[in-house]
C-alpha positions in Angstrom: -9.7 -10.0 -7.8 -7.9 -11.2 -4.9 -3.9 -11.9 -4.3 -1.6 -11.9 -1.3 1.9 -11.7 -1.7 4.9 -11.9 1.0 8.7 -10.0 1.7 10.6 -11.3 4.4 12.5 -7.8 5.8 15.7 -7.8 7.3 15.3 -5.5 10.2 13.4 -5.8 13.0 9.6 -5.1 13.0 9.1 -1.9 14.8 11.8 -0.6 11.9 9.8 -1.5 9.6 6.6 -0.3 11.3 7.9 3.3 11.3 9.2 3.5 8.5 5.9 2.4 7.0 3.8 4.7 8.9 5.8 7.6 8.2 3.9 9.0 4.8 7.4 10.6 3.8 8.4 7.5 3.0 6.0 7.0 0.7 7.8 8.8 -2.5 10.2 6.6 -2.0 8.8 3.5 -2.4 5.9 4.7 -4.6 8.2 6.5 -6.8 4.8 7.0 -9.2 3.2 9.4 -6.0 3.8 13.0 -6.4 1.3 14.4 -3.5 -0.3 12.9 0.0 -2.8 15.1 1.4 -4.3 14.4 4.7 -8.1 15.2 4.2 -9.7 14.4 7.8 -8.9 12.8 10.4 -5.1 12.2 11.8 -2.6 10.2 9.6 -2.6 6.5 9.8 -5.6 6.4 12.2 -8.5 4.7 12.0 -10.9 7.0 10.1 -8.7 9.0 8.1 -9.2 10.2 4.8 -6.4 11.4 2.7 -6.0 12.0 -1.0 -3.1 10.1 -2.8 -2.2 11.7 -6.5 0.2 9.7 -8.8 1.8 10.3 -12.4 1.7 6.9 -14.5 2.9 7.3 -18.5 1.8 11.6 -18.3 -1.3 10.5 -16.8 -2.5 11.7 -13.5 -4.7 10.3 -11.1 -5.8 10.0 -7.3 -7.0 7.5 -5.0 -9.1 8.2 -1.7 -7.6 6.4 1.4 -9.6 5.7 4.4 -7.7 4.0 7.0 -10.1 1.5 8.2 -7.6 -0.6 10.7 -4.9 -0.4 12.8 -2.8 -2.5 15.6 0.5 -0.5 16.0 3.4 -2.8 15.0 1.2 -5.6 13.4 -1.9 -4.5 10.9 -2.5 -1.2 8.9 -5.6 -1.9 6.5 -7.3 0.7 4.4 -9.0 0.9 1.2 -8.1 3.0 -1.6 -10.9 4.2 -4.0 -11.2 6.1 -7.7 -14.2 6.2 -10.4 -12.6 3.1 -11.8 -12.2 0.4 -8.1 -12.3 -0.2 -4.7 -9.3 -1.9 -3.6 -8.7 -2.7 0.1 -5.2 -3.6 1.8 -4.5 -5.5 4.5 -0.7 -4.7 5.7 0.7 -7.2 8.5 4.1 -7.3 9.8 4.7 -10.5 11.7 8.2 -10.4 13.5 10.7 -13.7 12.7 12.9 -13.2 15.5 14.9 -10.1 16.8 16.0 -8.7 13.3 13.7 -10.0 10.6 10.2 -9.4 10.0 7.5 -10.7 7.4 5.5 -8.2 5.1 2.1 -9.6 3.7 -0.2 -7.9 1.9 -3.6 -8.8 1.1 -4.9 -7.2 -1.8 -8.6 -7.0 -2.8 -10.1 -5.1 -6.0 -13.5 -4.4 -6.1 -14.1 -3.1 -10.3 -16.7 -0.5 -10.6 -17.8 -0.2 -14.2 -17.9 -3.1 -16.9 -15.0 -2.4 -19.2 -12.9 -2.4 -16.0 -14.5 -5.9 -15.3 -13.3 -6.9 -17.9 -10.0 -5.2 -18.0 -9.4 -6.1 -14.4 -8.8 -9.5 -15.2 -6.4 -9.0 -18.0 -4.5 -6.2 -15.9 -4.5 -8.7 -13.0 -0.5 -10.2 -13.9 0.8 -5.8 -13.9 -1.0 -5.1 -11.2 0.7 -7.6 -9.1 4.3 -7.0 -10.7 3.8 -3.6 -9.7 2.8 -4.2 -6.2 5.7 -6.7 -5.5 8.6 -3.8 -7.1 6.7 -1.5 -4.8 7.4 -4.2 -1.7 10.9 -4.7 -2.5 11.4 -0.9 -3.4 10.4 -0.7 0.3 12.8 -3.5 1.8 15.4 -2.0 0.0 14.9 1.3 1.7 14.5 0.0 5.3 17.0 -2.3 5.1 19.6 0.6 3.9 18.5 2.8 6.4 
């Protein structure tokens, strides 16, 4: 399952690049993440590996993050994996002149077992509500910094 979904930002891109980058930020725009631990590697690097635990309706889970790209200011990929999916992230930040940039993110799930096959379809509409509060829970943030 594939979708890409854009939010134009209001501040100019390297802003918006370090606000991004920093994983502080994260709980505040995630407000569902209640841990980031770097496992290897260094922080938003290529290579990386950190754990990312969330509370959703009482539940807990984590997701594995390996950084797998990077080109300060314009890209940050990764993919994000549980028992459940793979999903892999394509962040790019294109500037749109001095004080505005464009977020798009490219979002791919990979489903790993057959109920979530088949869930994964069905879920598809949530999943990308959720991601686009998440964006603008992020614009909202750099913009009122």
């Amino acid at each position: 399952m594939k979708f890409k979904l854009e939010v134009p930002i209001n501040k100019p891109r390297a802003e918006v690049w370090r606000a991004f980058d920093n994983p502080e930020n994260m709980k505040v725009w995630q407000p569902s993440l209640v841990r980031f631990e770097t496992i290897s590697g260094k922080q938003g690097q290529p290579g990386a590996v950190s754990r990312l635990t969330y509370t959703e309706n009482s539940r807990e889970f984590s997701l594995i993050e390996k950084v797998t790209g990077r080109d300060e200011l314009n890209r940050l990929e990764g993919i994000y994996e549980n028992e459940f999916a793979d999903n892999s992230i394509s962040n790019i930040f294109i500037e749109q002149g001095s004080d505005q940039t464009l977020w798009v993110m490219e979002t791919e799930y990979t489903f790993k077992t057959l109920i979530m096959k088949i869930m994964g379809t069905l879920m598809k509409k949530n999943l990308v509500a959720r991601t686009e509060r998440d964006m603008q829970r992020f614009k909202e943030m750099v913009e009122g910094q």
